[in-house]
C-alpha positions in Angstrom: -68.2 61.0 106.2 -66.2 57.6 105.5 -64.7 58.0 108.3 -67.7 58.3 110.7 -69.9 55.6 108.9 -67.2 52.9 107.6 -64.4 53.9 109.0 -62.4 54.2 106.6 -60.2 57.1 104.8 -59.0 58.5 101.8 -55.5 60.0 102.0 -55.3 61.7 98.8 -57.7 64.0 96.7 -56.3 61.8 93.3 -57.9 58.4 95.1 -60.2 56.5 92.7 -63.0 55.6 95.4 -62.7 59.6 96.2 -62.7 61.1 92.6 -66.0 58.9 91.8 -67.6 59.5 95.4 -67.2 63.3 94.4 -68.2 62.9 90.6 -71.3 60.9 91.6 -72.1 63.2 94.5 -72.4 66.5 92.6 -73.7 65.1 89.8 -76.4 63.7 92.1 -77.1 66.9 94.1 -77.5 69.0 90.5 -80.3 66.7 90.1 -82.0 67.6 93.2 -81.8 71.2 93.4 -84.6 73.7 92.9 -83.8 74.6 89.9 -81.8 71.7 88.2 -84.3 69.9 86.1 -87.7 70.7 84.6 -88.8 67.1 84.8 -89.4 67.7 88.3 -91.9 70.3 87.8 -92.9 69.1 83.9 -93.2 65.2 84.6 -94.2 64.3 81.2 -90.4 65.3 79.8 -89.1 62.4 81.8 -90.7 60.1 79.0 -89.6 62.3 76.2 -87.0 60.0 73.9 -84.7 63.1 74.2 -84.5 63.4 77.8 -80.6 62.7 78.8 -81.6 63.4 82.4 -83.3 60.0 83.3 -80.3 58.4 81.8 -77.8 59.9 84.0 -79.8 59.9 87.0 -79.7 55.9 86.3 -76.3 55.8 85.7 -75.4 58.0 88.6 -77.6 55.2 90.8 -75.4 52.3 89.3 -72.4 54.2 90.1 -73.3 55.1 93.6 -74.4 51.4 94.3 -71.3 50.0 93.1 -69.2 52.4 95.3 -71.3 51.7 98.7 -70.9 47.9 97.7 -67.9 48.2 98.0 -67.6 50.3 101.3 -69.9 47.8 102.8 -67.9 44.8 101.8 -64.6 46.0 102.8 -66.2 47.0 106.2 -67.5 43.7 106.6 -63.9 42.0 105.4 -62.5 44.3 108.5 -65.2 43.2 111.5 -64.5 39.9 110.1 -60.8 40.0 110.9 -61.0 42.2 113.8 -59.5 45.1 112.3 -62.4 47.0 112.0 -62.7 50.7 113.4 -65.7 52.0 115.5 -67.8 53.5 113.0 -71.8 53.7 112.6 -72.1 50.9 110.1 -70.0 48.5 111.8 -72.1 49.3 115.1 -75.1 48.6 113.0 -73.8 45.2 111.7 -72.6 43.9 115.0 -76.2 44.4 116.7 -78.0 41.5 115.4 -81.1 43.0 117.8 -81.6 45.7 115.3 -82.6 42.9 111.8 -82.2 45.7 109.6 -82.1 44.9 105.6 -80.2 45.9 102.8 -82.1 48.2 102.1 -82.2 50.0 105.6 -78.1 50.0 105.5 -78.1 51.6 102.0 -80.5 54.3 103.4 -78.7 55.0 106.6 -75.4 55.4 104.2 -77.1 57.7 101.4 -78.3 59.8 104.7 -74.9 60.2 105.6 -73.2 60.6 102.8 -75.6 63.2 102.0 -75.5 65.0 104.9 -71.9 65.4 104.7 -72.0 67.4 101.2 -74.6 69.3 103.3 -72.3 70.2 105.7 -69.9 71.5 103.3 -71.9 73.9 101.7 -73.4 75.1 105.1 -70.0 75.7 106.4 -68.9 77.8 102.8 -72.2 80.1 103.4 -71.6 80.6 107.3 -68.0 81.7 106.3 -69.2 83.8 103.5 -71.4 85.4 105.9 -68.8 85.8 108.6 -66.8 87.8 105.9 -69.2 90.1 105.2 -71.0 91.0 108.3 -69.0 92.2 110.9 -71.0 92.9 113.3 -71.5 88.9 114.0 -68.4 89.0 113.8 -68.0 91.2 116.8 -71.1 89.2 118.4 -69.7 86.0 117.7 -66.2 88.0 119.4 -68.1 89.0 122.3 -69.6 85.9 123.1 -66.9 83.7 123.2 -65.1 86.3 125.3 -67.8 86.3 128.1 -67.7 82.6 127.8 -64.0 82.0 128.3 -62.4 85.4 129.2 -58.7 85.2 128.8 -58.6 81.8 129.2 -60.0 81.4 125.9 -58.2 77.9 124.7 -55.3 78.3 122.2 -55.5 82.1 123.0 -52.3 83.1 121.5 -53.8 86.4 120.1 -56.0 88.7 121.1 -59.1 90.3 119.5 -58.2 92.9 117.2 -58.9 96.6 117.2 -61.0 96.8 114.4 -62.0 94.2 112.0 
């Protein structure tokens, strides 16, 4: 995701900018699931003195800001001296036709840094699944054979007898 939108990259899991992207993220997604918060089906507890939740859903905010501040700024400081990679948001900066705001570039971020953690958990299920059921498995198998016979690419083995 940093790579595709501000072309940039972490190297290491023990990066600062990547420790509070995660921290922030999952912190941010518990708030939105189905079942994270009764304030979203109670609204009235969001005004209770008690209520932590609010809080944190600010401070998360604060703490996301700051990070894609950041982003943006260092992506500017690279088209400015030319050492800038292709990426989305640097496409987006450099076409003065589109006039977009703030605002429009903080949305198109949160979109993809969202759609990324998305992708994540999609791809955790689809392999559950595949470990489970094998008769996609076999489908899946089957397919990809009639697509590409033996000239599957990087065939170095072939399909086991049973799975």
């Amino acid at each position: 995701m940093l790579t595709l939108n501000w072309g940039d990259r972490v190297y290491s899991t023990h990066d600062s900018l990547f420790k509070e992207i995660i921290q922030c993220e999952e912190t941010i997604s518990r708030f939105r699931s189905a079942t994270g918060t009764l304030q979203d089906f109670i609204p009235i507890l969001r005004f209770l003195p008690f209520n932590t939740i609010s809080s944190k859903a600010v401070e998360m905010r604060s703490r996301r800001d700051a990070y894609l501040r950041h982003l943006n700024s260092e992506l500017l400081n690279k088209i400015n001296s030319g050492a800038d990679m292709s990426c989305i948001q640097a496409h987006i900066l450099r076409n003065a036709d589109l006039d977009l705001k703030e605002e429009d570039l903080v949305s198109l971020s949160l979109t993809m840094l969202s759609s990324g953690f998305a992708l994540s958990t999609t791809i955790i299920w689809a392999v559950k699944l595949l470990s489970v059921r094998t008769d996609i498995q076999e489908k899946a198998w089957s397919e990809i054979y009639r697509v590409y016979g033996d000239g599957f690419p990087g065939n170095s083995f072939s399909k086991p007898d049973s799975w």
